[in-house]
C-alpha positions in Angstrom: -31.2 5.3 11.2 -27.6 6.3 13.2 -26.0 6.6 16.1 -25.6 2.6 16.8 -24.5 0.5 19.5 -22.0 -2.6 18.6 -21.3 -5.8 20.5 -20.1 -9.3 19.7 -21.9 -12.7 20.5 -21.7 -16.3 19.0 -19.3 -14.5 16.2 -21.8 -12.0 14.8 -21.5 -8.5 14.9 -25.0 -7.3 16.2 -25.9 -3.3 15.7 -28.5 -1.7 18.2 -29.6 1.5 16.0 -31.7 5.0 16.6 -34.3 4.4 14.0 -36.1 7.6 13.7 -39.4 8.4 11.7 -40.6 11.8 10.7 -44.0 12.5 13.3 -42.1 15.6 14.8 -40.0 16.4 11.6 -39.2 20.2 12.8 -40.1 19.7 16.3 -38.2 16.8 18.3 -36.8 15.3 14.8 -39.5 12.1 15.1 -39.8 9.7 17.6 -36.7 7.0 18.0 -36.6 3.4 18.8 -34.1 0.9 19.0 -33.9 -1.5 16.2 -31.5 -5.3 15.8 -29.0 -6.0 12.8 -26.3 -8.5 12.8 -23.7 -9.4 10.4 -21.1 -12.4 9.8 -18.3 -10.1 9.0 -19.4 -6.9 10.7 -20.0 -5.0 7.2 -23.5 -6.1 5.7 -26.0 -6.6 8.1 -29.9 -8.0 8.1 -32.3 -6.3 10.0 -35.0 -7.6 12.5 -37.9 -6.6 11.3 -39.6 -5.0 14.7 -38.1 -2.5 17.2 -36.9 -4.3 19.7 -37.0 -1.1 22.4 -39.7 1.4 21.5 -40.8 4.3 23.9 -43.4 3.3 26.3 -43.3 6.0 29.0 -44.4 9.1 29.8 -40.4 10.6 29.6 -39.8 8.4 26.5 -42.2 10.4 24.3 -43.2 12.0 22.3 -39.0 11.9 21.7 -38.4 8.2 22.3 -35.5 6.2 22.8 -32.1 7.5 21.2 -28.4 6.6 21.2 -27.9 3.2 22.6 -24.6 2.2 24.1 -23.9 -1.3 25.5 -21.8 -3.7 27.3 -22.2 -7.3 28.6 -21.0 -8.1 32.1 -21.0 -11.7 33.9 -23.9 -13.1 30.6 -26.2 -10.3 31.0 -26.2 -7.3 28.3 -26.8 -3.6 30.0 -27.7 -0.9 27.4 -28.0 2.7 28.3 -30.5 4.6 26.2 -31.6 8.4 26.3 -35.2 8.9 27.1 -36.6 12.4 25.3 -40.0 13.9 26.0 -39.6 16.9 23.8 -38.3 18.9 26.3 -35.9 16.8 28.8 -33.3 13.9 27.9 -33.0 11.4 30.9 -30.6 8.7 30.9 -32.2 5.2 30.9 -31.0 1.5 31.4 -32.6 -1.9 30.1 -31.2 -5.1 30.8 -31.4 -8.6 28.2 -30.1 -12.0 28.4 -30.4 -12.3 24.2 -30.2 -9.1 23.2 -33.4 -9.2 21.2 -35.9 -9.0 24.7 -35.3 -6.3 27.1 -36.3 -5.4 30.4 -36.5 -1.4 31.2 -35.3 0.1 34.5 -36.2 3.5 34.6 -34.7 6.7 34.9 -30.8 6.5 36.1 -30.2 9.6 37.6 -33.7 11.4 38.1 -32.1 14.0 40.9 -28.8 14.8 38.9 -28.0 18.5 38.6 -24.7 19.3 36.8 -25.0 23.2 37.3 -26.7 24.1 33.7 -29.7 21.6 33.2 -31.4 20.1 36.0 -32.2 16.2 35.3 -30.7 16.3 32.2 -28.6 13.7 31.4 -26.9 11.1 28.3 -24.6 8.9 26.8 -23.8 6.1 29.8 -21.2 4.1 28.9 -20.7 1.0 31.0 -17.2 0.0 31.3 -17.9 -4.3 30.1 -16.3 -5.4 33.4 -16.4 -4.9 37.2 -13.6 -2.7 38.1 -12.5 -3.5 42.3 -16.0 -5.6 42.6 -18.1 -2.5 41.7 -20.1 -1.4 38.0 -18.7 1.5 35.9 -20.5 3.7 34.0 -18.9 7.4 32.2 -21.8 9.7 31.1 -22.9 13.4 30.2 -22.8 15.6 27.5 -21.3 18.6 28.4 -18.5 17.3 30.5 -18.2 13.4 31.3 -18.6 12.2 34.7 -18.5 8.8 36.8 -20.6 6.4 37.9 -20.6 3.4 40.5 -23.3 0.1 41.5 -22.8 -2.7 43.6 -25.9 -4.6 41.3 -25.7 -2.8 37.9 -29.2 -1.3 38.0 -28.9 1.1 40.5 -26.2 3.8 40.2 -24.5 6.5 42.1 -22.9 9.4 40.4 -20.5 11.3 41.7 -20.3 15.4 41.9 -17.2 16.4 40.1 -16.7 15.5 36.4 -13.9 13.3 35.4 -13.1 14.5 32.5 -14.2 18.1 31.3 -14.2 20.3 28.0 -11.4 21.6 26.8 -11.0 25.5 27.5 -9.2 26.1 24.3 -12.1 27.7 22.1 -10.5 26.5 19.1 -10.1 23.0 20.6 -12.2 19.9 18.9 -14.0 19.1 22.2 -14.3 22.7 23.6 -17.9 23.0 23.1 -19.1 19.3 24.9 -18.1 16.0 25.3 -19.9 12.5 25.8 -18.8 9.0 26.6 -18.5 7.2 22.7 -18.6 3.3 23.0 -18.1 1.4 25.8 -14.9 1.6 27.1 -12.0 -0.6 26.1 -10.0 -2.3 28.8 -6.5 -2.6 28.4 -3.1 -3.0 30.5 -2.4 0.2 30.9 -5.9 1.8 31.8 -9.4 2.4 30.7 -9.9 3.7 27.0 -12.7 5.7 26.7 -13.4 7.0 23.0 -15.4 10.6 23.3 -17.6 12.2 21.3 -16.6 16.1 21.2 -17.6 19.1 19.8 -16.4 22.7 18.8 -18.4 25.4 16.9 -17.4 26.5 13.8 -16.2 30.1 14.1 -15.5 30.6 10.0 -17.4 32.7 8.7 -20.6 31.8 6.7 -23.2 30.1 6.5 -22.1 27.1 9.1 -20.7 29.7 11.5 -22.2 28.8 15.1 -22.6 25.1 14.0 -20.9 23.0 16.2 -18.1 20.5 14.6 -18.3 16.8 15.8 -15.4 14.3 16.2 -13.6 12.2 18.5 -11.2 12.0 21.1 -9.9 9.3 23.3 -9.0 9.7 27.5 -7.1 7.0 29.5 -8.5 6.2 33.3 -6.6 4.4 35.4 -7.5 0.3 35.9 -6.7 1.0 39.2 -8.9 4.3 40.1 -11.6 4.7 37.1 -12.2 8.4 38.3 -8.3 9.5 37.5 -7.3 10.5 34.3 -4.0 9.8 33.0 -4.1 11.2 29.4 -6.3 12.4 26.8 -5.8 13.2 22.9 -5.2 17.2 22.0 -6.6 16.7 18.9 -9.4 14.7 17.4 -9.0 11.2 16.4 -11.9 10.7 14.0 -13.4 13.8 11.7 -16.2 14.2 9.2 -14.8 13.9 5.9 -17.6 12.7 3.5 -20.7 13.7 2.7 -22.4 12.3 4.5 -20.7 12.9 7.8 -20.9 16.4 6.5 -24.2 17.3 5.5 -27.5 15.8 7.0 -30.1 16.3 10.1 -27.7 17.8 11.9 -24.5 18.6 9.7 -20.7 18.0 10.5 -21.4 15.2 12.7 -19.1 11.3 13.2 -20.5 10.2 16.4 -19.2 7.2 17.5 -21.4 4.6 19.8 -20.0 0.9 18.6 -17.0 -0.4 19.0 -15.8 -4.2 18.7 -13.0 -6.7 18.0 -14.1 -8.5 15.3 -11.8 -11.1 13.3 -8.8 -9.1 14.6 -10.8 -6.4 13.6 -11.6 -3.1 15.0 -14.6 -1.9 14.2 -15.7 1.9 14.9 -19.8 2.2 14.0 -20.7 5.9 14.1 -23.7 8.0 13.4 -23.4 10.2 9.8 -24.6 13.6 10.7 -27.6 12.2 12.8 -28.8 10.5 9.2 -26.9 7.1 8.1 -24.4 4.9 10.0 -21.0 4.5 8.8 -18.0 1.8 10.3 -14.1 2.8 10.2 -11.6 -0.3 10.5 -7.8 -0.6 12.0 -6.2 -3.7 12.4 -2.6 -4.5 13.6 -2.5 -8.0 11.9 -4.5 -6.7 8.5 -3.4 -4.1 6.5 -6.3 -3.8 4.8 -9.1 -4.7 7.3 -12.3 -4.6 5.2 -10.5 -6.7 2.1 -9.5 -9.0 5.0 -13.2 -9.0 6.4 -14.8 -9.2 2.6 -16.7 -12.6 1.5 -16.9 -13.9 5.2 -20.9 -13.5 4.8 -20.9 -15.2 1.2 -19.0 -17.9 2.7 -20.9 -18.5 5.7 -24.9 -17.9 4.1 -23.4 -20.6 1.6 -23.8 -23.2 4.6 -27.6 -22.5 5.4 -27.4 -20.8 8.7 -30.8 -19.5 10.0 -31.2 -15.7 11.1 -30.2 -15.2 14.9 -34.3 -15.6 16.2 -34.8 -18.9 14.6 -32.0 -20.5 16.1 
């Protein structure tokens, strides 16, 4: 399980993960669904114990349904997904009022052509509030471009990226970039936390490889398709082990973000094989001491899992 989508509701931290098993272990990796966790203080988390978005069509298998990202606009939770057949990744949407039943809505952009791979397309992330009456959504995983609706379920992309990789060989996100969570809306723009990637020039064995971490741009509120700034260097690296060595090695690849008990909270995928959390807080200096023994506290009153409520 990795690569996880994060959102808040009713004060619980709720996780939509890529659970992968091994039926094409050398092949497509297995086939990927979309499992449901949720935590009281966004650290240890209980799993529902069924998928709650498994591959169903023709272009969901035999790859499935991988890398999640949400947002919830106006009561109604959108989450972009990447449909794989073994051969073609094609950007999905499904649509839930609970977040543990979803309706699909098909392929997003089956026409798009960015100049390299025709229909190929990933990693939407829908910016959690109308910006000048109209949807936003930043995708793509070479260079990131934009996306506009009038409903939320059909979309419109535009030609040009708006943000593209870095020509610097040596740069973090030289190789690709992808949106990372959804975006973050603040007063002075749009953050958008990226996914990026170089390959590894050292020599040896990892030479080729390409190196994940993460970036951050700044749209403007606004115009979402202007840039205004963006990190030169990475934000977020893989340090441990396991963000080091795994399915795919050298990998942090952020999908989740919330603000959680004053709390942010980064959930990332660990080199395509575990998930992992990073914390900052201005108000705690030491976020996950600050977030520690909310759960205990809170089981300790008898509260039902979030189905049975």
């Amino acid at each position: 399980m990795f690569n996880p989508a994060a959102i808040v509701k009713d004060g619980l931290v709720y996780l939509l993960y890529r659970a992968e098993d091994h039926t094409g272990e050398g092949v497509w990796n297995g086939t990927s669904r979309i499992g449901l966790a949720w935590s009281r203080d966004g650290l240890t988390f209980e799993r529902h114990p069924e998928p709650v978005l498994f591959p169903t069509e023709p272009y969901e298998l035999p790859g499935g349904c991988e890398d999640p990202r949400i947002s919830c606009i106006e009561g109604t939770y959108y989450m972009t997904y990447t449909a794989f057949d073994g051969i073609t990744a094609r950007l999905c949407l499904a649509t839930s009022s609970d977040l543990f039943h979803w309706d699909k809505h098909g392929l997003l952009f089956p026409q798009f052509d960015d100049g390299e791979t025709y229909q190929w397309t990933k990693s939407g992330a829908i910016v959690p509030a109308k910006v000048n009456g109209r949807y936003v959504m930043y995708f793509g995983d070479t260079d990131i471009w934009i996306a506009f609706s009038d409903d939320g379920i059909r979309w419109e992309s535009e030609a040009e990226p708006v943000l593209r990789r870095s020509a610097d060989p040596a740069a973090f996100d030289s190789h690709l970039i992808e949106p990372g969570p959804a975006p973050v809306l603040t007063e002075d723009g749009i953050v958008l936390l990226y996914n990026g990637a170089r390959l590894i020039a050292a020599d040896g064995g990892d030479r080729g490889k390409p190196y994940y971490s993460m970036g951050q741009a700044l749209f403007c509120l606004g115009d979402p398709r202007c840039l205004l700034r963006r990190t030169p260097h990475s934000v977020f690296d893989p340090s441990t082990s396991d963000e080091v060595r795994g399915q795919i090695d050298f990998v942090v690849f952020g999908e989740g973000l919330v603000h959680h008990r004053d709390v942010w909270l980064l959930y990332y995928g660990m080199a395509d094989s575990r998930v992992g959390v990073a914390a900052f807080s201005e108000k705690k200096p030491r976020p996950f001491d600050a977030l520690a023994g909310q759960r205990q506290s809170e089981a300790a009153a008898g509260r039902n899992p979030p189905w049975e409520l």
